[in-house]
Each structure stands twice: as structure tokens, then as C-alpha cells.
N, C-alpha and C positions, 0 to 999 in steps of 0.2 A: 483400746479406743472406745468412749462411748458412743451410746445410740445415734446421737446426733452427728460425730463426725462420721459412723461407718455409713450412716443414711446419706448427707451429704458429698460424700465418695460416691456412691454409688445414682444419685440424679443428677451430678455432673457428669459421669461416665455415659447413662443413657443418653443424656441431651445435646452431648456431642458427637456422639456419635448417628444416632436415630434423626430422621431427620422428618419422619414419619409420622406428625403431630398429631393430635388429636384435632381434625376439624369443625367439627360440631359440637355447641354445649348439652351438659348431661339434658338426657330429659327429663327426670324426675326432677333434677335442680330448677330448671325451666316452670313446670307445672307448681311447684311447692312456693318456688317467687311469686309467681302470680296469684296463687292462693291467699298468698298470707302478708307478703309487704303490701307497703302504699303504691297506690297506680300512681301516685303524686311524685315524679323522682328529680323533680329538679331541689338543688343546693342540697341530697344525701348525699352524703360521704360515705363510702362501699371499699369494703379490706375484702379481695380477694386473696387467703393466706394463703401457700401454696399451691401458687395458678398455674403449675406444669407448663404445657405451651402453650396457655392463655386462652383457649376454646371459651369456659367461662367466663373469662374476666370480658374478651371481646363481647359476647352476650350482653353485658350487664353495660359497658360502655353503650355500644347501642340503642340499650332503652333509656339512658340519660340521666345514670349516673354519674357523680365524679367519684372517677374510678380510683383506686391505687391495690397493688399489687405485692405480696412481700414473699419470696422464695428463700429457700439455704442455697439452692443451688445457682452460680455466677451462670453456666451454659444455659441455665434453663433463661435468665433475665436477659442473656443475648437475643438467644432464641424467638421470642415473643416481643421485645424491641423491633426487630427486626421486621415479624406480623404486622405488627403497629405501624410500622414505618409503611407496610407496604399498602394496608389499610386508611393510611393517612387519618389514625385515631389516635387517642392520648389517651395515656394514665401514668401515674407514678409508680415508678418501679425498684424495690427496694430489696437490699441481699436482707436477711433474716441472719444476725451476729447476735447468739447470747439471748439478748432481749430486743420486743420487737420494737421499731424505731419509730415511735409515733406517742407523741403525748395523751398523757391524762384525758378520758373523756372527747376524744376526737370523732368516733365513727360513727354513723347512725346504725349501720349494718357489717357483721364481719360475718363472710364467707370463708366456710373450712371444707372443701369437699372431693371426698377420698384421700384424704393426706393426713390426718391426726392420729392414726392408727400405726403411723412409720415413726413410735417413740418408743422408750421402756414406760413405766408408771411413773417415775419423777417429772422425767422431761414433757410427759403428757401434761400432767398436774399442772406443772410450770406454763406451758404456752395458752395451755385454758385459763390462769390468772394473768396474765399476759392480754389474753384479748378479754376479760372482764374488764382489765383496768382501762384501755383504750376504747370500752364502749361508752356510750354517753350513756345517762341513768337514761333506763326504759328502751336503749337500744338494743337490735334486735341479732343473737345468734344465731345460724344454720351452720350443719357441720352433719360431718357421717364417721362411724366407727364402721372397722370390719368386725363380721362373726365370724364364728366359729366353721362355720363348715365353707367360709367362702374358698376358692382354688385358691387362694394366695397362702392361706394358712396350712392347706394340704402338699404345697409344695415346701414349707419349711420345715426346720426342726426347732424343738423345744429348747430353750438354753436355760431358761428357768421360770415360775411360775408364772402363766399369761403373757409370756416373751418369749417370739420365735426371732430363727436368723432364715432370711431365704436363700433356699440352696442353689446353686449354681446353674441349675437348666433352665430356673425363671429369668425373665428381663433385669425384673429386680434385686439381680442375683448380692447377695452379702447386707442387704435392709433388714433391719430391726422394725419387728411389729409387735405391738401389742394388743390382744385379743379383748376385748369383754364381753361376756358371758350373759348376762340378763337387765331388766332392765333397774332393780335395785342395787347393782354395780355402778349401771351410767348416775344413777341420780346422785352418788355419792362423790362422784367425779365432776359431776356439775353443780353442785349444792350453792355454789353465788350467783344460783341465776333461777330468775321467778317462771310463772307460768310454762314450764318445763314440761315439754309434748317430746313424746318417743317414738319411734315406729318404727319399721325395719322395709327393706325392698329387697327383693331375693327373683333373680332369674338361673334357668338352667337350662342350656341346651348345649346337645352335643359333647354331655358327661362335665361340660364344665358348669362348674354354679360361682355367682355374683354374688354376694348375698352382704350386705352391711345394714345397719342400724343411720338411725337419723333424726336428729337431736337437733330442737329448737327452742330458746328459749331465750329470756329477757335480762338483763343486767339489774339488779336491784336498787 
């Protein structure tokens, strides 16, 4: 099986089971919004790729975007329907098959955050030409990689180079990750997108470390 189906195995598994959602959106994703998009959010179009149990996507509804949402995983778009419903908020909510399901030039903004790093290098490759193609020129990218030293990489093992499997005491026991190393790595993995800013967020407490990369940049 590859990346993509054992990853999708395994955030169907969590999501049906866990019921335990994330309630609040990231903070860093928070502060890095307001930093850097328009205060102006009416008629943007916003791709929450990856919206787990929608913590972020709800955030970004809120400030008045039109929202939509693309997951691999079916429990997880129950899940967060279900939020939504109870919320009495909307967004479109779409499984992630192959390719993602949104035309040419569609988004003004595509949100990736904590989820890009659950591929090998192909499948990576692939979803980040994927959301070039669905941005509108001059639209704007945010997205995070995991490092190196972060606890999720420490709890897998190596299967081959820059691709781990996570071992079975983590939540996300049987996901594929892939690691990148520096920031002349990311740039090579993002190279169709302009004004390209890097940085990384790393916390540690209690022997466990957070630690990913954070990658914003523009569609050409």
C-alpha cells in the first residue's frame, strides 16, 4: 500500500474512534493570518487542506471567509459536518480522491497546516502542484512541514530515505512521514511559488518537542 492509502487508513481509524477534537485553532496559524493576509475577507475563497476536526477551518469561517475544506479521510468530514452543524456555520466539505476536486485558479488562499508531512516525496510533490494549480496567480500559500527532531519523527522508524512509518505506541500509529531537513530542501519542493518565506516554530516541554517548518509563499 502506498503513503496515501496507509495515511488514509490510519485518519479514518483516529477519527472514528477519538472523539476528542481538537477545540481551538493553532496559535501560530492564528497570529501568521493576521500578520500576513488581507483584513479584507469578504468574497476570498479559503482551502483548508487537511482540516482534521476542523478547529482551523472553523477559525477562518468566523472571520468571513468562504470556506471549503478537503480531507482523504470520510470520518474525519463526518466529524466536522457534524461541528458545523452544531455551530450552525458552513463550508464545503470535500474527500481528497487522487486529485484535489477544485478547478484551475479557484482559491485566493490554500491552508495546509500540520498535514503535508503525512506523504512520501512523490505524493508530496504531487499535492503541492495540486494546490499551485487551484491557486489564483498571486494567491497566497501557508503550510507547515515536520522537522527533524520533532516527537513524531522520534517515535517512527526509517523505511527509506526521509520517510518514516509511525510505530504503533503513537496515535498515528502506521502514517507515513516525510521529514525535511533544511531550508534549501523546502525551496526545491516549492520552487512554483514566488516570494517564498521560511521559518520554523519549535516548542518543548515535558521531554516532548513540536518542532515543524512554515512555509508561505505566492503562486506565480
Amino acid at each position: 500500500m502506498n503513503s496515501v492509502g496507509c495515511n488514509k487508513q490510519t485518519w479514518d481509524k483516529l477519527y472514528e474512534k477519538n472523539q476528542n477534537y481538537l477545540e481551538y485553532p493553532n496559535e501560530n496559524l492564528v497570529v501568521l493570518s493576521h500578520r500576513h493576509l488581507r483584513t479584507n475577507t469578504k468574497n476570498q475563497k479559503l482551502l483548508d487542506l487537511g482540516f482534521g476536526s476542523g478547529n482551523n477551518l472553523i477559525y477562518f469561517i468566523k472571520r468571513g471567509y468562504e470556506c471549503y475544506g478537503c480531507e482523504i479521510s470520510q470520518s474525519s468530514i463526518e466529524l466536522t459536518k457534524k461541528r458545523l452543524e452544531d455551530l450552525k456555520l458552513a463550508a464545503e466539505l470535500s474527500l481528497f480522491n487522487k486529485e484535489l476536486p477544485y478547478p484551475d485558479n479557484f482559491f485566493d488562499i490554500v491552508i495546509a497546516w500540520h498535514n503535508l508531512n503525512y506523504n512520501d516525496f512523490e505524493s508530496l510533490k504531487f499535492e503541492i502542484a495540486e494546490v499551485q494549480r487551484i491557486l489564483k496567480p498571486s494567491g497566497v500559500f501557508i503550510g507547515t512541514l515536520v522537522r527533524k527532531n520533532d516527537i513524531i519523527v522520534n517515535w517512527s522508524e526509517c523505511i527509506c530515505e526521509k520517510t518514516y512509518k509511525v510505530k504503533t505506541c503513537y496515535p498515528q500509529s502506521g502514517a507515513i512521514v516525510f521529514v525535511v531537513e533544511n531550508d534549501d530542501e523546502i525551496k526545491k519542493i516549492f520552487n512554483m511559488f514566488s516570494e517564498l518565506k521560511i521559518g520554523y516554530h519549535e516548542t518543548s516541554f515535558n521531554e516532548i518537542i513540536s518542532s515543524h517548518w512554515i512555509i508561505m509563499g505566492k503562486k506565480k
